[in-house]
C-alpha angles and dihedrals in degrees: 000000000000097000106060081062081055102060092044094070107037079065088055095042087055091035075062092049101047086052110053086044091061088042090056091043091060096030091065101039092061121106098177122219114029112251115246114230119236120243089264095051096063086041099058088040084059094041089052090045091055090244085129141039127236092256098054092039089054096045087042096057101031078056093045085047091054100059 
């Protein structure tokens, strides 16, 4: 009789287990809030993607660099 309570809890024990390994898991892979990205960053993402020519990439961030 005792037995079948038995069981019962060694599956809850490893339900618990399981768990707290997911949690950890998650728990360590956030970074929180998102980073914003500075004004040149985005420039120089445009400027990879082809969004922008060499010559507006170069005046932008002349001007960026300035301020």
């Amino acid at each position: 009789m005792m037995w079948g309570w038995g069981m019962w809890w060694g599956g809850v024990i490893w339900l618990l287990i399981v768990g707290a390994i997911v949690w950890a898991v998650f728990a360590t892979n956030r970074t929180g809030q998102p980073t914003r990205l500075s004004a040149v960053d985005i420039l120089d993402e445009r400027f990879a993607r082809g969004e922008i020519d060499v010559q507006t990439y170069r005046s932008t961030r002349t001007e960026l660099e300035r301020n």
